[in-house]
C-alpha positions in Angstrom: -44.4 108.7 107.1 -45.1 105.6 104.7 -43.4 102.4 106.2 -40.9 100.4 103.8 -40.1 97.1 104.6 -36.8 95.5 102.6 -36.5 91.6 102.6 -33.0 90.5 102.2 -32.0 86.9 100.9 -28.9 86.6 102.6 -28.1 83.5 100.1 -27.5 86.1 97.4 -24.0 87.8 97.9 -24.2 91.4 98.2 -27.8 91.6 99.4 -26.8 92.4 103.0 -24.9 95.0 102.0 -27.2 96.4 100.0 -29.4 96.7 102.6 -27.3 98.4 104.8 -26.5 100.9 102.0 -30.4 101.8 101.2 -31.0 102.3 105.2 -29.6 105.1 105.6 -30.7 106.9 102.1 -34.5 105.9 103.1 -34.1 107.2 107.0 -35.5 110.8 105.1 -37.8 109.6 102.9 -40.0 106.9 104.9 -39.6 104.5 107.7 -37.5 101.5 107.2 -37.1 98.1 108.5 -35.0 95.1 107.1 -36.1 91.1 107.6 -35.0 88.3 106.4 -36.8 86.4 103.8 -38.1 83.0 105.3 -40.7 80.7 106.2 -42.5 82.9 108.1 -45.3 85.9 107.4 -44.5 89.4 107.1 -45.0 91.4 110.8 -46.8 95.0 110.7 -48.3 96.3 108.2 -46.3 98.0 105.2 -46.8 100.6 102.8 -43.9 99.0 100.4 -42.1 96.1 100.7 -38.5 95.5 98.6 -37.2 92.2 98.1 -33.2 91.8 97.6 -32.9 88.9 95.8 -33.3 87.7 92.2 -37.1 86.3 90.8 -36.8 83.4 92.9 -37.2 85.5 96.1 -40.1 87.6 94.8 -41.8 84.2 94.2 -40.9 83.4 98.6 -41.9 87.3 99.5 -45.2 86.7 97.6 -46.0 83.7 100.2 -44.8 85.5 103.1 -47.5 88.0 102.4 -50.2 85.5 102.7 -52.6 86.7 100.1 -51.7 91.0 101.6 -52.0 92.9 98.4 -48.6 95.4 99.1 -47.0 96.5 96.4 -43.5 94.5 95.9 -40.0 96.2 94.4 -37.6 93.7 93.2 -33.9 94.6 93.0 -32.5 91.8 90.8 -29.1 90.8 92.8 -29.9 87.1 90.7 -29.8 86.4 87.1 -32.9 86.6 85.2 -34.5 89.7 86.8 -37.9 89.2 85.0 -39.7 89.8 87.9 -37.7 91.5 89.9 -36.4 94.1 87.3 -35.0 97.1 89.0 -31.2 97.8 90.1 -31.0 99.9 93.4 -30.2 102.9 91.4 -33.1 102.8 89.0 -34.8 102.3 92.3 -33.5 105.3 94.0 -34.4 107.3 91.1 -38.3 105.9 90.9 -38.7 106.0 94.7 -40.6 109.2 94.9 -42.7 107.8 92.3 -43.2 104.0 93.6 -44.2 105.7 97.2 -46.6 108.3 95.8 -48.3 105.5 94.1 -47.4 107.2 90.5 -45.1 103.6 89.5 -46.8 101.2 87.2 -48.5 98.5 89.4 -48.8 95.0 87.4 -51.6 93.2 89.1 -50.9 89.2 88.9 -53.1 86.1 89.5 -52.2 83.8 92.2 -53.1 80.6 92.7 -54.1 79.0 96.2 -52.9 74.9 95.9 -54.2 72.5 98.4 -52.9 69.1 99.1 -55.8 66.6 100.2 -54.5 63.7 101.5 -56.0 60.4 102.6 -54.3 59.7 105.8 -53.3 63.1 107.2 -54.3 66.6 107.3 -54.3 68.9 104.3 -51.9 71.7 103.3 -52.7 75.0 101.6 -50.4 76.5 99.6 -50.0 80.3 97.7 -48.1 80.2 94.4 -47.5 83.5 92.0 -45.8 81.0 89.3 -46.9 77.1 89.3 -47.9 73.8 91.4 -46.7 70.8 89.8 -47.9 67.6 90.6 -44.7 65.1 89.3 -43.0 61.6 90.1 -41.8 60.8 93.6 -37.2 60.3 93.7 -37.0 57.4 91.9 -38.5 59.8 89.0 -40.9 57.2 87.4 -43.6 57.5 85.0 -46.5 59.2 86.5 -50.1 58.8 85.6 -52.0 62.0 87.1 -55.9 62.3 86.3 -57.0 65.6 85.9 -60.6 67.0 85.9 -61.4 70.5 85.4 -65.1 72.0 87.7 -65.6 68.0 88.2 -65.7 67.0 84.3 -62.9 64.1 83.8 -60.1 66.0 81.5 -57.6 62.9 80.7 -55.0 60.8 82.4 -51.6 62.5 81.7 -48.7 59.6 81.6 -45.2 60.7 81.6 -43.1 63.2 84.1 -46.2 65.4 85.8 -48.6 68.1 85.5 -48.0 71.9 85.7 -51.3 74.0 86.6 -49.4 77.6 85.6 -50.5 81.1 86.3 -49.7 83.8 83.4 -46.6 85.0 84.9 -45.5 81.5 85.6 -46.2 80.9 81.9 -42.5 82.0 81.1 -41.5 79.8 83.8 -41.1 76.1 83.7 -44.5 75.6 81.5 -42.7 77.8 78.8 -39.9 74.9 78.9 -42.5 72.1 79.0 -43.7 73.5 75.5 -46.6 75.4 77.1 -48.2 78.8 75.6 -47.0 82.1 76.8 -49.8 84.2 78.2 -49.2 88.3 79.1 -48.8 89.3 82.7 -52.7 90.9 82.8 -54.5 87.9 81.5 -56.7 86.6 83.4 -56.5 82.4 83.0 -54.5 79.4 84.1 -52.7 76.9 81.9 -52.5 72.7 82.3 -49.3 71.8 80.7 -48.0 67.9 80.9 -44.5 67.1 81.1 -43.1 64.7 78.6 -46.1 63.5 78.1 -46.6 59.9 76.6 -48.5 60.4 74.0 -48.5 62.5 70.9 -52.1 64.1 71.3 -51.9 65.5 74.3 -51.7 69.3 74.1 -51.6 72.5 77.2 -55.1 73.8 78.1 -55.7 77.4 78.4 -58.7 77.9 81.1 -60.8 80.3 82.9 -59.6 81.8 86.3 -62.3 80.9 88.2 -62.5 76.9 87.5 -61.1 74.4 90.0 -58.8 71.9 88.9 -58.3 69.0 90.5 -55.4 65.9 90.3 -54.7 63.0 91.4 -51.4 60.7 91.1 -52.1 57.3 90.4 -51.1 54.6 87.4 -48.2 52.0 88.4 -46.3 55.0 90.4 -46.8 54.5 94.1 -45.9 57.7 95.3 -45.8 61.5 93.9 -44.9 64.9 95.2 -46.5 68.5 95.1 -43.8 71.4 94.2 -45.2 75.1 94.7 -43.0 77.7 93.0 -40.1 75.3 92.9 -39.8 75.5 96.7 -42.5 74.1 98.9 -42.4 70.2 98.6 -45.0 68.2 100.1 -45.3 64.3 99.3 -48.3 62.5 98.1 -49.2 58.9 97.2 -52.3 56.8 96.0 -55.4 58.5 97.3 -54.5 61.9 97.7 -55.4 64.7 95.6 -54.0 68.6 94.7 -57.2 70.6 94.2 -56.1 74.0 92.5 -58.2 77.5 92.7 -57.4 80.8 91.9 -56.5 82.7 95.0 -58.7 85.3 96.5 -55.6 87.8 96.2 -53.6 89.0 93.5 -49.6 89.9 93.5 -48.8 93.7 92.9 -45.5 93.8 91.3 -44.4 97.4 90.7 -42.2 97.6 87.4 -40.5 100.0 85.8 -42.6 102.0 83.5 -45.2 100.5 81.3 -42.7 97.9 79.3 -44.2 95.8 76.7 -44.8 92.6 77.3 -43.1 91.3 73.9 -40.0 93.4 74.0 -39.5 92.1 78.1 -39.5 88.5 76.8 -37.3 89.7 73.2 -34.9 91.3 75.8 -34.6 88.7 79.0 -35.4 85.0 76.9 -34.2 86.0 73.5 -37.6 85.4 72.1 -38.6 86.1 68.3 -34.9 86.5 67.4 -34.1 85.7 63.7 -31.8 83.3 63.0 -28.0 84.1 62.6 -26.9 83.6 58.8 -23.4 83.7 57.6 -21.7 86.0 55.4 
């Protein structure tokens, strides 16, 4: 019997009752456990694993499975739902399909962050959306010096970096003027945020190039953000050195949807203007 594993984030209302409800429906179709979504990695090994939550929790259930390439359900209990895009009846109805491997499996880049720092050991990170490399809390101008497979990019000045996969390319580098790139590309984008200067532009690159930044200019101290949710702090010295991961994210959708009418329909994109009579 395939083994299902549901991850509940008990910060969104309804999730834990949701769980209960989808127990007992799966007890004849495949072996269930629930868990918490949390800091730590996925136990056992399974064949499925549904995350209760909205898009922020896919982006936690794709660290707690540490690079594992399962195949991830998301039932959107949040707002977006653009990654996790199924309600639990839509999933109920595609089960059969998802668990006989007949569901559409979108296979996404990852990225693998890691924080070197000059006085203290190094942190490694796993990120399906972005790393950002920004200002410390007093929120200062930032200058961070990029270079890209050890050839000296620039010195961004302004409110941080963003080193964006494609999915996280509708994320926060959409809202930092960034490109969009479809789901199956295979790249990762540099976008500055607010930058100071009125030539600097995002930068499309290969997957496989390592990217490397380092805080410095009159701000003393800067932090690391992975998907919006791991913080680590980093000052003069220290560097984020970013690489594609060795793993990629399989996110099971529903259907084949298009990639243009997912963004018309969840982020109103390419809508006409609205004229008056």
């Amino acid at each position: 019997m395939k083994r299902v594993l549901i991850l509940v984030n008990p910060e969104k209302p309804g999730a834990r009752e949701m769980s209960e409800s989808l127990c007992p429906w799966l007890a004849d179709r495949a072996a269930a456990e629930v868990m918490d979504l949390g800091p730590g990695p996925i136990a056992g090994s399974p064949d499925l694993v549904v995350v209760l939550g909205g898009d922020g929790s896919i982006l936690r259930a794709a660290r707690m499975l540490g690079g594992r390439e399962i195949p991830v359900v998301g039932i959107n209990l949040g707002k977006l739902g653009y990654l996790a895009e199924f309600s639990a009846d839509a999933f109920r109805d595609q089960f059969a399909d998802i668990l006989a491997g007949r569901a559409h499996v979108s296979r996404r880049l990852m990225l693998s962050p890691r924080c070197e720092r000059a006085a203290g050991p190094a942190s490694e990170h796993l990120v399906l959306n972005d790393v950002i490399l920004s200002g410390g809390e007093s929120h200062h101008m930032v200058g961070v010096a990029v270079s890209v497979d050890g050839e000296a990019v620039t010195t961004y000045y302004g409110d941080g970096v963003i080193v964006s996969t494609p999915t996280g390319s509708t994320a926060y580098g959409l809202g930092a003027g960034g490109p969009i790139l479809t789901a199956g590309l295979e790249a990762m984008v540099i976008v500055p945020i607010c930058p100071h200067s009125l030539t600097h532009r995002p930068i499309v690159l290969r997957p496989d190039c390592e990217v490397v930044l380092v805080p410095g200019g009159l701000q003393k101290e800067a932090v690391c953000v992975a998907d919006g949710q791991e913080q680590v702090r980093m000052s003069a010295g220290d560097r984020l050195v970013v690489r594609r991961a060795s793993a990629s994210f399989l996110l099971v959708q529903r259907g084949r949807q298009e990639a243009f009418a997912t963004l018309s329909h969840k982020l109103h994109w390419g809508h006409g203007p609205k004229y008056g009579a």
